[in-house]
N, C-alpha and C positions, 0 to 999 in steps of 0.2 A: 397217114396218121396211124400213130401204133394201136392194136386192138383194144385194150384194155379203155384209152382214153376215147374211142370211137364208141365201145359198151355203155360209157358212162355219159358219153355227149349226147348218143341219141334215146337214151335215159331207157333203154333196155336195162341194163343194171345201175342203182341207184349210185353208188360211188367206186370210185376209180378202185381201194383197193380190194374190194369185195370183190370184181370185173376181175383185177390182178389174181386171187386168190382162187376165182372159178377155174382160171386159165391153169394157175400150178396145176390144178386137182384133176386135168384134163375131164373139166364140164362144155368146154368150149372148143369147136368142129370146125374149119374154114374148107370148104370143099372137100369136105367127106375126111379130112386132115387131124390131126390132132395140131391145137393151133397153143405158139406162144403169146406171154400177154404183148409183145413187142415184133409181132406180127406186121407188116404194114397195111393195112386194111386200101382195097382198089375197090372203084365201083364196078359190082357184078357179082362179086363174092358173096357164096352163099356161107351164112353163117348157123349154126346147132347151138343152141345153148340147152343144157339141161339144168330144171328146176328140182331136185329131188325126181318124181315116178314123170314129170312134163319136160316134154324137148319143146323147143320153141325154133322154129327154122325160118330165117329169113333172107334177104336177097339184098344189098346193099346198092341204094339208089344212086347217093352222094355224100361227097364227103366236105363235110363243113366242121371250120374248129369253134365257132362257136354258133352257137342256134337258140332262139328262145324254145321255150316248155311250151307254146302251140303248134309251131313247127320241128318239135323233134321226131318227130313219128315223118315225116314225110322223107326223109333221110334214109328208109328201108320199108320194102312192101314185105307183109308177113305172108310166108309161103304155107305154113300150117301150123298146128298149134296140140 
């Protein structure tokens, strides 16, 4: 699953092209990487997203294309914050 749509599934970032536009701006890290939005996202991969002055660092559980909003959080444990 490409990253952007993986950001936006497991509702880390609220829509796809926001996801796409963090990635241009290189706010988003896949293994210490600078990553594209068309990345293929594996389980295992740890991901950096910065919000403005907060990085948010997570570790990717699995990958589902589609997940309801109780279950989107279990898709990635959060490594720090």
């Amino acid at each position: 699953m490409r990253l952007d749509k993986f950001l936006k599934v497991s509702r880390i970032i609220k829509r796809r092209t926001v996801a796409n536009n963090a990635c241009d701006a290189d706010h988003v890290n896949v293994n210490g990487r600078r990553a594209k939005a068309s990345y293929d996202v594996k389980v295992g991969d740890v991901l950096e997203i910065t919000f403005g002055q907060k990085t948010l660092t997570v570790r990717v559980r699995e990958v589902r294309d589609n997940v309801g909003k109780a279950d989107a959080n279990s898709m990635y444990e959060v490594i720090s914050q």
